[in-house]
C-alpha positions as CSV (number, residue, x, y, z in Angstrom):
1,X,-14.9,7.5,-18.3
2,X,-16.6,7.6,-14.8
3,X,-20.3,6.0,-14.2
4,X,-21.1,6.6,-10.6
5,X,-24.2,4.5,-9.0
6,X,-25.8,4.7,-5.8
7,X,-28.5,3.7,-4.3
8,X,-31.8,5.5,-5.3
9,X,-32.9,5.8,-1.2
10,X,-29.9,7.6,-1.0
11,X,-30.2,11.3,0.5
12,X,-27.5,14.0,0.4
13,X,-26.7,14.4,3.9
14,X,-23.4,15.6,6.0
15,X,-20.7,13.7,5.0
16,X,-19.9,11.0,7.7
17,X,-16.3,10.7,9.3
18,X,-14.9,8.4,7.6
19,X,-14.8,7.1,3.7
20,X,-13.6,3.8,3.1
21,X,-12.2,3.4,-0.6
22,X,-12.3,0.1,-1.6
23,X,-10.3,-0.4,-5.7
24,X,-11.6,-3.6,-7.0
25,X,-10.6,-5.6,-10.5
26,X,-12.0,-9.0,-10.8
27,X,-12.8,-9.9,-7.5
28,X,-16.6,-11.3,-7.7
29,X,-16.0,-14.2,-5.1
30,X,-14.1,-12.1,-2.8
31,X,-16.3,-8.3,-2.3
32,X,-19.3,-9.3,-0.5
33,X,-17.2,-10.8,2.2
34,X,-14.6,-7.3,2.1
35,X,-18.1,-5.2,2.6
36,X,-19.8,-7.7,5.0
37,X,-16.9,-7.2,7.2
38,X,-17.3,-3.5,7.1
39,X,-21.0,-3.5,7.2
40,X,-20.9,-5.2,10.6
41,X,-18.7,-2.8,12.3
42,X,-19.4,-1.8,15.7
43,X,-18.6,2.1,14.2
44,X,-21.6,3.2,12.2
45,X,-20.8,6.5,11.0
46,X,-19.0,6.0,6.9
47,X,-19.4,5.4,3.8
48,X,-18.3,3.0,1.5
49,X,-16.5,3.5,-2.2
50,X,-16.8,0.5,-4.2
51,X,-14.2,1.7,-7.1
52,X,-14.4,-1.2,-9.7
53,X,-11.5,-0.6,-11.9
54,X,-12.7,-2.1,-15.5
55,X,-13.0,-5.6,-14.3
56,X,-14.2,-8.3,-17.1
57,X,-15.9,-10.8,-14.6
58,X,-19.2,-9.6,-12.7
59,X,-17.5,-7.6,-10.2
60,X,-19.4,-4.5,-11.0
61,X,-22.8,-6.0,-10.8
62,X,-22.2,-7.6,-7.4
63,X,-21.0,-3.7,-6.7
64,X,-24.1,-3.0,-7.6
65,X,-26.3,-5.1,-6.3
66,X,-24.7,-4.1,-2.7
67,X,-25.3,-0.7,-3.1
68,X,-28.6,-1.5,-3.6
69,X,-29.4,-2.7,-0.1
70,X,-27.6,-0.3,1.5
71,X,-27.4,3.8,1.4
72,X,-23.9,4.1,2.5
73,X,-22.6,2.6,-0.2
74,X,-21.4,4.1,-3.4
75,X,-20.2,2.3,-6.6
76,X,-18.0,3.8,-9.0
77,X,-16.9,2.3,-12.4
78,X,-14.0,3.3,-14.9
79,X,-11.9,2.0,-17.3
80,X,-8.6,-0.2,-16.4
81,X,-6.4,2.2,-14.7
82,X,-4.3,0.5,-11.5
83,X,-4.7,1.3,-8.2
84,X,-3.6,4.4,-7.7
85,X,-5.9,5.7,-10.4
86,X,-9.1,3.7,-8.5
87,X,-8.3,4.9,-5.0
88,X,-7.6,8.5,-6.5
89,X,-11.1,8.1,-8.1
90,X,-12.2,7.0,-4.8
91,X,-11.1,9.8,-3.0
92,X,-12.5,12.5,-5.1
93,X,-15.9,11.3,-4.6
94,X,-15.5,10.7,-1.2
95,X,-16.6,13.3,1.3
96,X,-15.3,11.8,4.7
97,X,-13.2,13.4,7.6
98,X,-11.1,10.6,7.8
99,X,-10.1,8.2,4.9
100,X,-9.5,4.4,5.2
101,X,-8.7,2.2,2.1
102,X,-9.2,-1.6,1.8
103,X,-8.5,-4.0,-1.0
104,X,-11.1,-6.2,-2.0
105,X,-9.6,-9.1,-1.2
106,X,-9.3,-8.4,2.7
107,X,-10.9,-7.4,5.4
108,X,-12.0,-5.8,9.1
109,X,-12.6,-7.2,12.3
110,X,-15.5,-6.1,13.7
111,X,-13.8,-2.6,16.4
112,X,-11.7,-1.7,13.6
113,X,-13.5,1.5,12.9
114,X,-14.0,2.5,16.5
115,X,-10.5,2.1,17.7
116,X,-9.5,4.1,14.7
117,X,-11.5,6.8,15.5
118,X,-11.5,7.1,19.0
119,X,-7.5,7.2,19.2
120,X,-7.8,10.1,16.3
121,X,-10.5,12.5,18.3
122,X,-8.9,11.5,21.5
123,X,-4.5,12.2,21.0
124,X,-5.7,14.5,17.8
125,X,-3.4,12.5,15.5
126,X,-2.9,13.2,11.7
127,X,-2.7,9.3,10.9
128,X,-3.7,6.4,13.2
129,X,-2.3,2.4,12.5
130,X,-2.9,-0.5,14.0
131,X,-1.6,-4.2,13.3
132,X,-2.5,-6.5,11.2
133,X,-3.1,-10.7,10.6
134,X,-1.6,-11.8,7.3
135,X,-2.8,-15.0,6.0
136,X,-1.3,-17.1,3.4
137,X,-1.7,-20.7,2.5
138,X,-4.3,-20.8,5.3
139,X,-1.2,-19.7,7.7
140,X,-2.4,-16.8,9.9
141,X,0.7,-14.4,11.5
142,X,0.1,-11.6,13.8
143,X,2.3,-8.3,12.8
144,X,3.3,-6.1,15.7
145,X,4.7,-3.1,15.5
146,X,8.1,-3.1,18.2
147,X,7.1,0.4,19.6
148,X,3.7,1.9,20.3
149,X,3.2,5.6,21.0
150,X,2.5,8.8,19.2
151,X,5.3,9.7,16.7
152,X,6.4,12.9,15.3
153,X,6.7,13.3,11.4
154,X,10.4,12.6,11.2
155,X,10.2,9.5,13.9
156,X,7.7,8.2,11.8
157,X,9.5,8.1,8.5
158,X,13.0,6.5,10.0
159,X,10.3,4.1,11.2
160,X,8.8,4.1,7.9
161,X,12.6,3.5,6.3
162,X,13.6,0.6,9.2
163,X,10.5,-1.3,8.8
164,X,9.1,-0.8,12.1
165,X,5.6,0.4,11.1
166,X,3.3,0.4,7.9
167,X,5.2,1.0,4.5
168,X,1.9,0.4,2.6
169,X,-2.2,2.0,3.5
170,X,-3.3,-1.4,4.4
171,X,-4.6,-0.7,8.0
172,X,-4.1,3.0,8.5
173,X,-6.9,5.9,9.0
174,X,-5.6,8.7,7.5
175,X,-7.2,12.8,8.3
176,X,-8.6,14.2,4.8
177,X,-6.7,17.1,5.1
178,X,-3.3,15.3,4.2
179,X,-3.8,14.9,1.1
180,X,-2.8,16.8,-1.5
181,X,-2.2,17.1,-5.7
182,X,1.2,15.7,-4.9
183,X,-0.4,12.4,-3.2
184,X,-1.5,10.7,-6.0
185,X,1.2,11.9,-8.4
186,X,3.1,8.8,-9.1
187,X,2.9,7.2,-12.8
188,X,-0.4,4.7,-13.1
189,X,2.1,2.0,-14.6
190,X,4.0,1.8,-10.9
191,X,1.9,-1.4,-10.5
192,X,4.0,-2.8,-7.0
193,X,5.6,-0.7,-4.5
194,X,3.0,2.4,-5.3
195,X,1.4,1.5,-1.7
196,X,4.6,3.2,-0.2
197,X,4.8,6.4,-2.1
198,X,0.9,6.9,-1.6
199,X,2.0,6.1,2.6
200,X,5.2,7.9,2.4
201,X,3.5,11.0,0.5
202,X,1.0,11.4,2.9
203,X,3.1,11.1,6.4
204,X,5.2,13.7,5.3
205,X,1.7,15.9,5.8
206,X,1.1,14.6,9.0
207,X,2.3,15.7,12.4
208,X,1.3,13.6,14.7
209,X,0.8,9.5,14.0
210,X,-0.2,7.1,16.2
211,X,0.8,4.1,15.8
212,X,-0.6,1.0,17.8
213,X,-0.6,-2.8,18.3
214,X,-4.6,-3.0,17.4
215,X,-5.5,-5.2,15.4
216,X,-7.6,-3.5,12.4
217,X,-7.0,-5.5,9.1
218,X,-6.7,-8.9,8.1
219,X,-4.4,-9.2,4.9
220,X,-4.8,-12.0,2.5
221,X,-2.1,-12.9,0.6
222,X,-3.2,-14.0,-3.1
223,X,-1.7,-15.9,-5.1
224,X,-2.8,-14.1,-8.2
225,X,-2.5,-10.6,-7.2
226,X,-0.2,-7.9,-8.7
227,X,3.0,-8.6,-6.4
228,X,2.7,-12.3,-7.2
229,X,2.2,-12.1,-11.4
230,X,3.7,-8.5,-12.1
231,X,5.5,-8.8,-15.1
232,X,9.1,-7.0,-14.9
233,X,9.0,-6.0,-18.6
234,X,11.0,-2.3,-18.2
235,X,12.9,-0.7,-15.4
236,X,10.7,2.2,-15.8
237,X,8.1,1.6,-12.9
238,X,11.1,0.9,-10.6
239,X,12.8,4.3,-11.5
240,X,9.5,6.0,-11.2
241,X,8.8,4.8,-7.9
242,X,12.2,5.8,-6.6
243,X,12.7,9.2,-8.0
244,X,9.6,9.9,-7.2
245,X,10.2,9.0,-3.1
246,X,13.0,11.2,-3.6
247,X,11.2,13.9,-4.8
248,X,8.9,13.7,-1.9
249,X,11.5,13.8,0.7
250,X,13.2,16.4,-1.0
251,X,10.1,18.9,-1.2
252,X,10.0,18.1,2.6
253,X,13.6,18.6,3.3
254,X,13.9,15.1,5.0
255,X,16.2,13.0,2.3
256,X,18.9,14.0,4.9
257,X,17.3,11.7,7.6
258,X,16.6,8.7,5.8
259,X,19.4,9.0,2.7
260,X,21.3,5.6,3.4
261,X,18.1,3.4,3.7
262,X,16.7,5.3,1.0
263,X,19.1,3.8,-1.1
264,X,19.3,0.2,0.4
265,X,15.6,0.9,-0.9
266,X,16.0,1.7,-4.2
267,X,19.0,-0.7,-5.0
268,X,16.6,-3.8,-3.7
269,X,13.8,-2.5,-5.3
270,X,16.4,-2.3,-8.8
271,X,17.7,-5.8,-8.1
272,X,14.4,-7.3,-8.0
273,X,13.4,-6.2,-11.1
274,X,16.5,-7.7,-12.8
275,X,16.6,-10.9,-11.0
276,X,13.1,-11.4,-12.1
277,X,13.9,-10.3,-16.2
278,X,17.9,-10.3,-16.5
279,X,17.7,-8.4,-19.7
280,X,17.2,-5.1,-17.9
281,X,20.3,-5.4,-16.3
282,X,21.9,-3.4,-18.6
283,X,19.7,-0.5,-18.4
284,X,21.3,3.2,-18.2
285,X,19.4,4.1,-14.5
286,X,20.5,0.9,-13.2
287,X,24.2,2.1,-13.3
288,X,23.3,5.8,-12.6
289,X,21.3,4.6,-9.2
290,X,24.0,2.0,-8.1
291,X,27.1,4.3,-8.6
292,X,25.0,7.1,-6.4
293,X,24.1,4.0,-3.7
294,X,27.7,3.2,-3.6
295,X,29.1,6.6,-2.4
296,X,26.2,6.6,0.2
297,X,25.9,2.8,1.6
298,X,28.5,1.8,4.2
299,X,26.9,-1.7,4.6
300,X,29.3,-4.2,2.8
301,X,26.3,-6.1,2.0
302,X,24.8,-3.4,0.1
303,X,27.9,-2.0,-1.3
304,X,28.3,-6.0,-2.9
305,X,25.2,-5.5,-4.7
306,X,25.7,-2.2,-5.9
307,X,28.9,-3.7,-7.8
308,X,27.0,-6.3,-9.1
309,X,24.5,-4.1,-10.9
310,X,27.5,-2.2,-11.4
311,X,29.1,-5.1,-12.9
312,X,26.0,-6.9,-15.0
313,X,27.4,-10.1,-15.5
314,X,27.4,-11.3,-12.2
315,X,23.5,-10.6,-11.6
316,X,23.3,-14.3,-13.0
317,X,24.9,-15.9,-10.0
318,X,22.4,-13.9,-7.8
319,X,19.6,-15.2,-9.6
320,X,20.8,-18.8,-8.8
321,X,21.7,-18.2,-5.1
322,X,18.0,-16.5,-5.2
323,X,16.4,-19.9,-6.4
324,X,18.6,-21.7,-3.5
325,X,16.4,-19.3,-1.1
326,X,13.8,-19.7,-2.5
327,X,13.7,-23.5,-2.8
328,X,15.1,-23.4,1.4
329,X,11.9,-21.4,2.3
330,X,9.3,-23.4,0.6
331,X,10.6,-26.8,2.2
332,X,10.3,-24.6,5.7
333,X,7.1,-25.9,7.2
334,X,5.5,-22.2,8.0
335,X,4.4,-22.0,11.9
336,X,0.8,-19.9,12.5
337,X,1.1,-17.7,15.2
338,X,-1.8,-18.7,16.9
């Protein structure tokens, strides 16, 4: 079910340019400082989409108690769904020429808005990013992009592929018209990794994306979000997530330019999943994806790890050199880059 609330001095006017969706599940402490940082934008013109996603804590009445103070904002509540189902929510009450999504936990520096939106009127681009600060552990790090410029659609998703722009929506404006009934169409139990699909889906609708060393978000790593407690219980997400990028790229007729990283994708993306829960190792996609990697990777790195999910008994030995790593990293003191 769907309650929608807004504020009762709201008046039905022209939509304003952009929406900003923001999904939200127990996250009381952390909203009012999201929508603060949005409400003091320099950029005036948008409206906000408070999607509360069936939290237990008071979340939906701090939802509500901004949308009372201010007529831009819009509250929507629904029953536990992910966030894919919230943001989808989101966008189909939205009414914005531009659509910006924001997790509740984050948030905007104060020309976000405006630089967004002036680079999309001004080079006419599809999709518009801009850097980010990720903070963790009270860390800060500055993320740059290696290349600025406007990028066709097929530039864009080799970038996508290589790493060498946004793979999720965090900082990105996006033009309404790219999305489609094929953008949200990923399973709602794809709980971690469903920010690149969403991306991915979308790009392949865009022409031109700009793509710029801004910075527009500030990303804070939680300790207790998804990617940190997800629970590896079936390979079935990880499948899902995959075949469903495929499908995309397919329908698009691009598989052809990305196909080996593609698959260095999905066989990391598999490995993960068993290294956190070894008893999917054994799993019937797991062979059927690594035996297709194999006659596609030439990397002898990624060829090794297709044999050992090829060869199950060795993914125990990876799960100890992985706790090695691990243990190396967290006895790294980190370095802010400030």
């Amino acid at each position: 079910y769907t309650t929608l609330f807004r504020s009762s001095i709201y008046i039905m006017s022209q939509g304003p340019s952009i929406s900003i969706i923001i999904p939200i599940y127990n996250a009381e402490t952390l909203i009012e400082n999201c929508v603060n940082s949005i409400l003091s934008q320099a950029y005036t013109d948008y409206e906000i989409i408070l999607v509360d996603d069936g939290s237990i804590d008071k979340s939906l009445q701090v939802c509500q108690n901004i949308a009372n103070k201010h007529h831009n904002v819009i509250v929507l509540h629904k029953k536990n769904g992910g966030q894919t189902s919230a943001r989808k929510l989101g966008f189909e009450y939205s009414t914005g020429e531009y659509i910006y999504f924001v997790d509740a936990d984050d948030y905007i520096p104060q020309n976000s808005l405006s630089f967004l939106y002036n680079k999309a009127i001004k080079e006419g681009l599809d999709i518009i990013e801009g850097a980010t600060i990720s903070s963790f552990l009270g860390v800060n790090k500055k993320e740059f992009f290696s290349n600025e410029g406007i990028f066709t659609k097929i530039e864009h998703l080799k970038m996508m592929y290589k790493r060498n722009c946004h793979q999720d929506l965090h900082a990105v404006l996006y033009k309404r018209n790219l999305f489609t009934k094929e953008t949200f169409n990923i399973p709602y139990d794809v709980r971690v990794g469903e920010d690149f699909y969403l991306n991915l889906s979308l790009s392949l609708m865009a022409d031109r994306i700009g793509v710029y060393n801004e910075i527009v978000y500030h990303y804070i790593e939680n300790k207790q979000s998804i990617t940190h407690v997800y629970k590896f219980n079936s390979i079935r997400p990880q499948e899902y997530l995959i075949e469903c990028s495929r499908r995309e790229l397919l329908r698009h007729n691009l598989f052809y330019f990305v196909k080996e990283d593609f698959y260095k994708g999905a066989i990391l993306c598999i490995l993960t999943a068993c290294l956190h829960n070894l008893s999917l190792r054994n799993d019937k996609y797991i062979r059927i994806i690594a035996m297709e990697a194999m006659s596609h990777l030439k990397d002898k790195y990624y060829k090794f790890l297709c044999f050992s999910l090829l060869h199950p008994i060795f993914i125990p030995f990876l799960v100890i050199l992985n706790k090695v790593r691990k243990s190396i990293l967290s006895k790294m003191r980190p370095i802010s880059c400030f």
